[in-house]
C-alpha positions as CSV (number, residue, x, y, z in Angstrom):
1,X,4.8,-20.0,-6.4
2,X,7.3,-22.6,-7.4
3,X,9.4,-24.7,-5.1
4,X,12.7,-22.8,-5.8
5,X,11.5,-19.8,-4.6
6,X,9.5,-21.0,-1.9
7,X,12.7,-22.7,-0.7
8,X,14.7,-19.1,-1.3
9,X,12.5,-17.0,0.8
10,X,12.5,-19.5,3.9
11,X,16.3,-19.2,3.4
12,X,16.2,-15.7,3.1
13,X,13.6,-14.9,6.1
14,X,16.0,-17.6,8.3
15,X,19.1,-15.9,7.6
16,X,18.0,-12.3,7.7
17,X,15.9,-13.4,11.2
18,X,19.1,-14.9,12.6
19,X,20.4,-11.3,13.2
20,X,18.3,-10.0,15.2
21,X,19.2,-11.3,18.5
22,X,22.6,-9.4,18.1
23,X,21.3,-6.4,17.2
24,X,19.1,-6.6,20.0
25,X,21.3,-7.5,22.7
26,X,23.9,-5.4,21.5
27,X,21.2,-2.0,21.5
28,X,19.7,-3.0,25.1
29,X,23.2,-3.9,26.6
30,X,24.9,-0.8,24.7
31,X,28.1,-3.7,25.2
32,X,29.5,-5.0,21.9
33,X,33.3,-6.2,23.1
34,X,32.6,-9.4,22.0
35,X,31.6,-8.4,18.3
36,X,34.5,-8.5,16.1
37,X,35.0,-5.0,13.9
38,X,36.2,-6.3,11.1
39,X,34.0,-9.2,11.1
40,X,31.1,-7.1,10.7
41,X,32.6,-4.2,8.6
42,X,33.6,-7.3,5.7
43,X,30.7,-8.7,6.0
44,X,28.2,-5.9,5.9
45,X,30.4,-5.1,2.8
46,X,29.7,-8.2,1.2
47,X,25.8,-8.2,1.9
48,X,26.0,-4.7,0.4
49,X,27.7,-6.5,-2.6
50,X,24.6,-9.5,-2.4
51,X,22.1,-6.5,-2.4
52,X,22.9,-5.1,-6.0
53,X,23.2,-8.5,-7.0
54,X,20.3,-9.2,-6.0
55,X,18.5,-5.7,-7.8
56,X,20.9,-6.5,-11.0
57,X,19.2,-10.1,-11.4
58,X,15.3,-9.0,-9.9
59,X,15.5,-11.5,-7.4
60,X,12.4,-11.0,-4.8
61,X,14.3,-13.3,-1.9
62,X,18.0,-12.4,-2.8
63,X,17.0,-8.6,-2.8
64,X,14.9,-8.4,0.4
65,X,16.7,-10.5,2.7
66,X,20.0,-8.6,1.7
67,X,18.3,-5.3,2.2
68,X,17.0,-6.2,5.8
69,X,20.4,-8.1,6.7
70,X,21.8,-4.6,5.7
71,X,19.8,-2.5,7.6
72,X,21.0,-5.3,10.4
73,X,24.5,-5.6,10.2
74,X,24.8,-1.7,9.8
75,X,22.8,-1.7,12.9
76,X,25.3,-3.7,14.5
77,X,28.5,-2.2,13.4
78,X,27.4,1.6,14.1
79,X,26.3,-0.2,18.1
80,X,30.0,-1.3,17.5
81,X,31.8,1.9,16.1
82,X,30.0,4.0,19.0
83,X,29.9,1.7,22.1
84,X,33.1,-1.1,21.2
């Protein structure tokens, strides 16, 4: 595996990993007043965006960490849409 992709997936696993403390404390806590609604709605828009990017150009680390981070930030914004 060559360097560049080695160096995409541990950006890819970082960044996808970094979510799932507020999806977590947000599910236990049922609170989510701090979490901004449109911060979340933009930006789970844009990963959205990074996903069929991702599919359009085959890329293994772009693809999978944008699918996950989906799966996250949706996670988080329905938390927000039924508990905010």
């Amino acid at each position: 595996m060559s360097t560049e992709r080695l160096i995409g997936l541990a950006a890819a696993a970082l960044t996808t990993v970094s979510f799932a403390p507020q999806v977590w404390r947000s599910w236990r806590s049922r609170d989510t007043r701090s979490t901004s609604l449109p911060m979340y709605a933009v930006f789970t828009v844009g990963v959205g965006l990074w996903l069929i990017y991702g599919l359009m150009l085959h890329d293994l680390p772009i693809t999978l960490a944008n699918a996950i981070t989906l799966v996250l930030a949706l996670a988080v914004l329905v938390l927000k849409l039924r508990y905010g």
